[in-house]
KEVO-734592 format. One record per residue: residue in one letter; x, y, z of N, C-alpha, C in turn. Coordinates in steps of 0.02 Angstrom, whole numbers, padded with zeros to 5 digits, always signed. Layout:
<vexpas>
AXYZXYZXYZ ...
</vexpas>
This chain:
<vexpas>
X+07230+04546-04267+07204+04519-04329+07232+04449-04340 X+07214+04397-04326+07219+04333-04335+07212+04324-04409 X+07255+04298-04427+07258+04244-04522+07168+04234-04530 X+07153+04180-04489+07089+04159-04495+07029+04214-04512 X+07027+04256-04472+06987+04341-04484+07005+04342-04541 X+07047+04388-04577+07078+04402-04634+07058+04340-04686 X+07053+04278-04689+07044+04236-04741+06998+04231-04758 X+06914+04255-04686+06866+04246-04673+06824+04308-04720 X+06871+04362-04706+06846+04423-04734+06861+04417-04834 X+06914+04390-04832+06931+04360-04906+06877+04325-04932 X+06848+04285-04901+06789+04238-04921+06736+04280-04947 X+06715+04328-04889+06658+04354-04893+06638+04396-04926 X+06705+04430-04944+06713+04492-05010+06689+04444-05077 X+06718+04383-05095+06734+04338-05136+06639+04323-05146 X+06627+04312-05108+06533+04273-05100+06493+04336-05118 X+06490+04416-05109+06464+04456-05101+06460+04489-05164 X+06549+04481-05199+06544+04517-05230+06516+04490-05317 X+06530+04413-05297+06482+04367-05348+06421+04372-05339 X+06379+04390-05338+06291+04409-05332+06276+04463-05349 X+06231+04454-05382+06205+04535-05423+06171+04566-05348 X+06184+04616-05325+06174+04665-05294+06109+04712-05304 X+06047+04709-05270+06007+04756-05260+06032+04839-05216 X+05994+04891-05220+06033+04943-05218+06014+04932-05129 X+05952+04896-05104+05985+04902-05014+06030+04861-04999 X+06028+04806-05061+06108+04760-05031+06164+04820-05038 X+06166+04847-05096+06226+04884-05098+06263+04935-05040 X+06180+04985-05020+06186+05029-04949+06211+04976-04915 X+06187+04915-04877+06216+04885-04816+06297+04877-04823 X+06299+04842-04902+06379+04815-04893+06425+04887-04900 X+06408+04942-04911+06413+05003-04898+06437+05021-04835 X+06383+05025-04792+06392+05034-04723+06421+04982-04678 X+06438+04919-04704+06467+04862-04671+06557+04895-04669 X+06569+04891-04744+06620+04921-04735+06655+04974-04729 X+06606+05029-04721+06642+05075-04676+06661+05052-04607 X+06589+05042-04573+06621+05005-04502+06656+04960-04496 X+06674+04919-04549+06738+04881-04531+06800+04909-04544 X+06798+04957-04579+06875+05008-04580+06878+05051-04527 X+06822+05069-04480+06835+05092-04429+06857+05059-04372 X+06822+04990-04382+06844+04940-04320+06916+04927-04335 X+06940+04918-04387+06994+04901-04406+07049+04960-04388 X+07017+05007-04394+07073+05075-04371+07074+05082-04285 X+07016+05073-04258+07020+05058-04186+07063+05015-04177 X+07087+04953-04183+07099+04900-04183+07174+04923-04179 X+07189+04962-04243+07250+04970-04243+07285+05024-04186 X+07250+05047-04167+07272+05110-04116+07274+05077-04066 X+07226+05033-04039+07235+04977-03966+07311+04944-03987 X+07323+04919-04015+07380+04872-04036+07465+04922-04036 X+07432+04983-04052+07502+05031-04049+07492+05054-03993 X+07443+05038-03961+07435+05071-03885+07453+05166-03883 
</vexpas>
């Protein structure tokens, strides 16, 4: 996890979560972040090897 990722993902929460939200925006950013807490938990298990 590089600073830059992490600041990037800061942004994007920040941009997303300012916009009124339709309910398939909502499903996607839904399903975005599950898979990014999964990638993120992969991520972490490669790294603890």
């Amino acid at each position: 996890m590089t600073p830059t990722f992490l600041h990037n993902r800061k942004e994007h929460l920040r941009a997303t979560g300012s916009l009124p939200n339709p309910p398939g925006k909502l499903l996607q950013q839904v399903l975005f972040s599950v898979l990014w807490r999964n990638q993120l938990a992969v991520a972490t298990a490669i790294l603890r090897g």
